[in-house]
Each structure stands twice: as C-alpha cells, then as structure tokens.
C-alpha positions, 0 to 999 in steps of 0.5 A: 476496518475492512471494506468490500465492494461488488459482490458477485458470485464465484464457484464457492458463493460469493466473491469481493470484485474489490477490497480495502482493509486498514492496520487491523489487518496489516499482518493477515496474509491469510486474508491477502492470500483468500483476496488473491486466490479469487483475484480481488484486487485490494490496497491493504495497510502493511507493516514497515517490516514487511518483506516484499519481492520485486521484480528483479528476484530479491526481496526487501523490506518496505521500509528500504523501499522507501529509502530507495524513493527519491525526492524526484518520485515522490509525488505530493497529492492533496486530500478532502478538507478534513477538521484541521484544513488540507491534508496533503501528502507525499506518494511513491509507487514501487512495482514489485514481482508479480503473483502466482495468480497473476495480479501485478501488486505495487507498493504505495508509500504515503509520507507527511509532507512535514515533521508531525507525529514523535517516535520513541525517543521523542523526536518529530518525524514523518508519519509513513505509511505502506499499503501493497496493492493488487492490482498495481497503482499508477500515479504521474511518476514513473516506477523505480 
C-alpha cells in the first residue's frame, strides 16, 4: 500500500506534500530518492538490513540501531482497539544525517512490547519494525 496526501503542484505537474508506503515498497530507493527530490515528507517500511547514515559520518544497519536503543528510550505507546483488544507497542526514534535536499530523516523502530510472532528456528520473538522518516519524527524521548 502507497498512499498519498495533498497533491499541489510543482514545475513537472503535480507533487505528494506527503506520502506513507508499507513492505511492498521497503527496497524502492527510486521512490525515497523521486519523494525526496521534490521534498515530500514520508514514513516509509525499511528493511532490518537496511544501511543508514548518522549523523556522525558512519553508517549501520537499522537492525544495530535497535541494539544501540535502550530500554530507558524505548517509549510504549497504544493504538486504536483492533479485532483482538489494545494493541500497544514500544518506539525508539534515531536521528540520522541529514539529506542532499535538506530533510532531516529519523528512524522509528516499532517492537511488540512481548514475545508474539516465531523466527525461523521456531522461537517466540518480538515483532520489529523499521520505518525512515523525512521529515524527522519527534516523541517524548530524547534522541540517541
């Protein structure tokens, strides 16, 4: 699923002023790449390998980033009720380095609060996922 909001106009048509896109899209850095060119802001699904740069000149994975989150900035929020009751789940936000077009993206990392989804060798784990955002997202906690 893509979706777009405000459409105005730019020098080729017309532009998103916003955009969200799910797994489909997680590998399109065409996409991210025409989004940023014409500085839509957008949260867009990324894959746990993905290689992201921060601030400080290197560059990881946004699986590591996770690592790096610690309980203390993880942040539990709670969602609509769904069809199983409450669904609450724990974010982090990582600044990374800012772009060529001058959107200052984020990283928000989304984990079930509790064991709920099994990996390849059968065990319970924790569902994660990784969204980069540009413009940046901004919670209660503070960077890390």
């Amino acid at each position: 699923m893509i979706l777009v909001v405000g459409v105005g106009a730019d020098d080729e048509g017309v532009a998103p002023s916003a955009s969200a896109a799910d797994e489909r899209y997680e590998g399109s850095r065409a996409l991210r790449a025409w989004l940023e060119e014409r500085q839509v802001h957008y949260v867009m699904a990324i894959p746990k390998n993905e290689v992201l740069p921060l601030a400080d000149g290197r560059t990881q994975e946004a699986r590591q980033l996770l690592a790096r989150a610690l309980e203390a900035l993880m942040e539990r929020r709670s969602g609509e009720d769904r069809a199983k009751g409450p669904r609450a789940n724990d974010f982090a936000v990582v600044d990374l380095a800012g772009t060529s077009h001058g959107l200052a993206p984020t990283l928000l990392i989304r984990r079930s609060p509790a064991p709920n989804k099994k990996n390849k060798d059968g065990e319970l784990v924790r569902e994660v996922a990784y969204f980069l955002c540009r413009p940046s997202v901004v919670f209660g906690a503070p960077p890390f």
